[in-house]
C-alpha positions in Angstrom: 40.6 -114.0 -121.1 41.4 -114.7 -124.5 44.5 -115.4 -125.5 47.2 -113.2 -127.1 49.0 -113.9 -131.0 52.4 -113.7 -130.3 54.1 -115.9 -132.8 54.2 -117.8 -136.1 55.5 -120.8 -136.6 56.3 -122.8 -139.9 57.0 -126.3 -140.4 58.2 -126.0 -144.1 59.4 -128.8 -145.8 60.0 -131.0 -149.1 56.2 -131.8 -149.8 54.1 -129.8 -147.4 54.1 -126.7 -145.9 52.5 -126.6 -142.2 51.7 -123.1 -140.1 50.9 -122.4 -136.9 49.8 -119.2 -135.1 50.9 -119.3 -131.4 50.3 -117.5 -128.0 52.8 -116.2 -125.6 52.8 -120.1 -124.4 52.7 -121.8 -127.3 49.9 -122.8 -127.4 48.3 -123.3 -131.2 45.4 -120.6 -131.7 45.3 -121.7 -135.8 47.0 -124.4 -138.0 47.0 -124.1 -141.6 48.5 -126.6 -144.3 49.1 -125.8 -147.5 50.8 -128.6 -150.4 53.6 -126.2 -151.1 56.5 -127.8 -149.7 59.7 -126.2 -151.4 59.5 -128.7 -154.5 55.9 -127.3 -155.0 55.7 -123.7 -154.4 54.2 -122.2 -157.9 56.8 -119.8 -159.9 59.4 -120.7 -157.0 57.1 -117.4 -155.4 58.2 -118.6 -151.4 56.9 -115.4 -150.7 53.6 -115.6 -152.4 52.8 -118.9 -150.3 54.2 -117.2 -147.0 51.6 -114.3 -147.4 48.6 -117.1 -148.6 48.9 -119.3 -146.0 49.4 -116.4 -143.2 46.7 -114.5 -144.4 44.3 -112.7 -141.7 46.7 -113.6 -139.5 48.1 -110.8 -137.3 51.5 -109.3 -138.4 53.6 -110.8 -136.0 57.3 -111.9 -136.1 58.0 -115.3 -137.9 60.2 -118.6 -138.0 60.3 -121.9 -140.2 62.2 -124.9 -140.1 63.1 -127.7 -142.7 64.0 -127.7 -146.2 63.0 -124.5 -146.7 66.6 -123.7 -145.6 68.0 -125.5 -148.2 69.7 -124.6 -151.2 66.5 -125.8 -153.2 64.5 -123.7 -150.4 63.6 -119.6 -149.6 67.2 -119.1 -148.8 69.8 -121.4 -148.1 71.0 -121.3 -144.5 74.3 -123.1 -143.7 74.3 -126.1 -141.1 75.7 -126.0 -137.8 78.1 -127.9 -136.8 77.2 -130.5 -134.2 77.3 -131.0 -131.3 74.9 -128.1 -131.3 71.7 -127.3 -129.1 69.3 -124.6 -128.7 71.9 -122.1 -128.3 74.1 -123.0 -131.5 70.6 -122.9 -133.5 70.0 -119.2 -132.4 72.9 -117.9 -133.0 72.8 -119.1 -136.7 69.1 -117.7 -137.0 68.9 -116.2 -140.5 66.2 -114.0 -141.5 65.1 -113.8 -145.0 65.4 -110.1 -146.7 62.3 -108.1 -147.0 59.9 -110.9 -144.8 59.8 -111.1 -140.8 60.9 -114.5 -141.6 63.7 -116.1 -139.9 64.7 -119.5 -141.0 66.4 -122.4 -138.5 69.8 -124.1 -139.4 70.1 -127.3 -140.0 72.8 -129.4 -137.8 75.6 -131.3 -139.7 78.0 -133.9 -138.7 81.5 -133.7 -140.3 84.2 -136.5 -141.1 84.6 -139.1 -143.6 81.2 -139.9 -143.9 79.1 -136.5 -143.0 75.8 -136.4 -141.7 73.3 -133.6 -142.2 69.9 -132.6 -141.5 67.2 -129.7 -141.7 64.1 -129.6 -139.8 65.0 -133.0 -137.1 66.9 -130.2 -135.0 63.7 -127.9 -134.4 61.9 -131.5 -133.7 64.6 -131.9 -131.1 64.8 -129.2 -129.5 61.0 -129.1 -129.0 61.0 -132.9 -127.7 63.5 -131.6 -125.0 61.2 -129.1 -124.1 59.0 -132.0 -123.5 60.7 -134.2 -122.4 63.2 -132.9 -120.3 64.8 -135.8 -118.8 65.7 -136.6 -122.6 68.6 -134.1 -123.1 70.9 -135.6 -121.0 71.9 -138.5 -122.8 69.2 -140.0 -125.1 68.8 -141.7 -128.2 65.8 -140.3 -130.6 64.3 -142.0 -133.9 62.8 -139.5 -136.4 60.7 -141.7 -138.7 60.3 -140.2 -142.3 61.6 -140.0 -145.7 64.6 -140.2 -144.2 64.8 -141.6 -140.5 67.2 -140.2 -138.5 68.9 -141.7 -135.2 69.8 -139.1 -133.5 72.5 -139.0 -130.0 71.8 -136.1 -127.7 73.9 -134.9 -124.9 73.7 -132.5 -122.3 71.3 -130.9 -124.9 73.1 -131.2 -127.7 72.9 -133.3 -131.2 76.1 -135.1 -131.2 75.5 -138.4 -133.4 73.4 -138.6 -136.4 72.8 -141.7 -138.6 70.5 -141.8 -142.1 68.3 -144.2 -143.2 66.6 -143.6 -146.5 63.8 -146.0 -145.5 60.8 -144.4 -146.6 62.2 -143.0 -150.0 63.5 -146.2 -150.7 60.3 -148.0 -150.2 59.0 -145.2 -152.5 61.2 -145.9 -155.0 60.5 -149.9 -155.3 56.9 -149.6 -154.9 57.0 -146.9 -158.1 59.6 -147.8 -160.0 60.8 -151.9 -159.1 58.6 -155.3 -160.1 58.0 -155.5 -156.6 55.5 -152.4 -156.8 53.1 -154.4 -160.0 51.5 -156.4 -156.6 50.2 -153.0 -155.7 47.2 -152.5 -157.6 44.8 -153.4 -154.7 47.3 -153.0 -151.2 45.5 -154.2 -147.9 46.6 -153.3 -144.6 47.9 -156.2 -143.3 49.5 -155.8 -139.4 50.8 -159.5 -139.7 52.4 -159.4 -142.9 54.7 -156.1 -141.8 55.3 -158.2 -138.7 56.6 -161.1 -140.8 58.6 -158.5 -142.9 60.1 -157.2 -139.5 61.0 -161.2 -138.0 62.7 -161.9 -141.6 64.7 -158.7 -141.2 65.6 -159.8 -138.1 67.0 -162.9 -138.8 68.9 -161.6 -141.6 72.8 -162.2 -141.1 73.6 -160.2 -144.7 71.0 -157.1 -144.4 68.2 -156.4 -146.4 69.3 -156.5 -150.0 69.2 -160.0 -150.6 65.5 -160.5 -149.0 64.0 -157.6 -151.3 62.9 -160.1 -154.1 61.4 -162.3 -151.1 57.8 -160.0 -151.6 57.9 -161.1 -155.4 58.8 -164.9 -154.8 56.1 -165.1 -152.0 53.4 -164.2 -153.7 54.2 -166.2 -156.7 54.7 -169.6 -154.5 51.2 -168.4 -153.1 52.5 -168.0 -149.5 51.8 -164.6 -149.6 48.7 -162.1 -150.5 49.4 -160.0 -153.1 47.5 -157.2 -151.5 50.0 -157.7 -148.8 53.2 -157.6 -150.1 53.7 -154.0 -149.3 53.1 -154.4 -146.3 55.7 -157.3 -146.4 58.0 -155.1 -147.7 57.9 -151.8 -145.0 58.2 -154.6 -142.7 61.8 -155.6 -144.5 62.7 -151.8 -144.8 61.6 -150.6 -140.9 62.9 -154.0 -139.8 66.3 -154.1 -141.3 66.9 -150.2 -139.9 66.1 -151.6 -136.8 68.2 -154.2 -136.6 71.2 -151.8 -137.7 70.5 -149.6 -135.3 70.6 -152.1 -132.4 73.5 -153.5 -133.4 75.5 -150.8 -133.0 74.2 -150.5 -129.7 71.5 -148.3 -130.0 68.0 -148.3 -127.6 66.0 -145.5 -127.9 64.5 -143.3 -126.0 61.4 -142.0 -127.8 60.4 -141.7 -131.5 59.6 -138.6 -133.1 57.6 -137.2 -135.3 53.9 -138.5 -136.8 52.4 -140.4 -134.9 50.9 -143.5 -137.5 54.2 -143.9 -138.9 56.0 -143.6 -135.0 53.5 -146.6 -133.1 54.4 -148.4 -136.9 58.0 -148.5 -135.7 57.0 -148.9 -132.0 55.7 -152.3 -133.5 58.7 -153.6 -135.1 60.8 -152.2 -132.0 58.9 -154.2 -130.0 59.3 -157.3 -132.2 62.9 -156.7 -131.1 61.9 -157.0 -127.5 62.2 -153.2 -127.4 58.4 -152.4 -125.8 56.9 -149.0 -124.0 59.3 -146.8 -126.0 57.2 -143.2 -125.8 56.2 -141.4 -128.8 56.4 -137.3 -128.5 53.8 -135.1 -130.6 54.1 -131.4 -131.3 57.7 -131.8 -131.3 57.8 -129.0 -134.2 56.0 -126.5 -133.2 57.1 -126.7 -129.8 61.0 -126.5 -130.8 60.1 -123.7 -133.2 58.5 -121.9 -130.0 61.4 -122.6 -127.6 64.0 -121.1 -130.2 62.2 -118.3 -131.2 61.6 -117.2 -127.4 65.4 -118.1 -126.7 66.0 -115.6 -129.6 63.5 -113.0 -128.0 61.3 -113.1 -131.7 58.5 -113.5 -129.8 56.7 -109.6 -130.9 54.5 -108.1 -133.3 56.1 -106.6 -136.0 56.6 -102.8 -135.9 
């Protein structure tokens, strides 16, 4: 027998906009991807794209998650305030006026240095789902822009620590003297390794070994075409080695799964090995929220 729409699901964040059309299991029937993440979403018309990328699709209840709840989003949602789980998420569902659209909160951390995030949380939950035996106590590694460390307990986000990893190396291969190398990058496994080991090693963090993928190359002990890789190596490497100092192991990574087995290489240069890698994490939290919420229905 076939199976049954019952749900829409959006993954909706900075740069790219992800849908899914679900069954009553949550299974995926249909993806769609569209590059209208919030910062690209023609005449700020959120619900122009909803409708486009939706299209033919049965009229069935909705949800999204990421930085579409932001203040630069659809409609900005306010964070929860962690520790918060499945249930905390629900209750602060809010649905956007004149769509079927409700939109996830993101999860906050509060103090003298406060932590936030939008979209991780819907990840989480959906790794829990899982991966059960994770919600007890577990440590989790969102790779991305910005890489989150997360602590879960008894199901609920309690820690959360930032790394800008990936916008930073954005913002020296674009805009620093260490991106002019970059006219031809290679892929080069060995020279992210030896970006990860000099990480590593580092007693004063990464800032002083940033100019170390200009003066390589011109000593000549280094491939031009490989000093990006060189530098992600420095980047990933020196997040790691913060991470396990405060003495952090994780659990699983999360997220894509290139950019998690490229951290599940410099983890293991740490003698960190076998750490698993959970896919779907998204769609599957966007699922167990919306059934927890009973949104799970065609629209009437």
């Amino acid at each position: 027998m076939p199976s049954t729409p019952s749900l829409i699901v959006l993954d909706w964040g900075t740069t790219a906009l992800r849908a899914y059309l679900l069954d009553d299991a949550g299974s995926v029937l249909d993806t769609r991807t569209a590059p209208h993440g919030i910062m690209h979403v023609p005449d700020s018309d959120f619900s122009a794209v909803f409708d486009a990328v939706t299209a033919d699709w049965p009229p069935l209840m909705s949800i999204a998650a990421g930085m579409i709840g932001s203040a630069s989003g659809w409609l900005e949602v306010p964070y929860c305030a962690a520790p918060a789980g499945i249930d905390e998420l629900v209750a602060s569902l809010t649905l956007v006026p004149n769509a079927e659209l409700n939109i996830v909160p993101g999860v906050a951390t509060y103090g003298a240095l406060p932590n936030v995030m939008r979209g991780e949380e819907t990840q989480i939950v959906g790794a829990l789902a899982l991966r059960p035996e994770l919600a007890a106590d577990s440590r989790l590694v969102l790779p991305g822009t910005h890489s989150k460390w997360v602590q879960v307990m008894n199901g609920k986000i309690t820690g959360i620590t930032t790394f800008m990893t990936g916008e930073l190396y954005a913002v020296l291969c674009e805009h620093s003297i260490l991106g002019r190398f970059a006219s031809d990058p290679t892929a080069d496994d060995d020279s992210f390794s030896r970006g990860v080991l000099v990480a590593k090693e580092s007693a004063h963090g990464v800032s002083p070994l940033l100019f170390s993928a200009r003066a390589l190359v011109l000593t000549k002990r280094l491939a031009a075409g490989s000093s990006l890789e060189y530098l992600s190596g420095l980047l990933i490497g020196d997040e790691v080695r913060c991470s396990l100092a405060d003495g952090i192991r994780p659990d699983a990574l999360i997220g894509d799964a290139t950019l998690c087995n490229r951290y599940r290489v410099a983890l293991s240069l740490f003698d960190i090995h076998d750490v698993p890698v959970v896919d779907g994490a998204a769609h599957a939290g966007l699922f167990s929220i919306a059934m927890r919420a009973g949104l799970t229905r065609p629209v009437t």
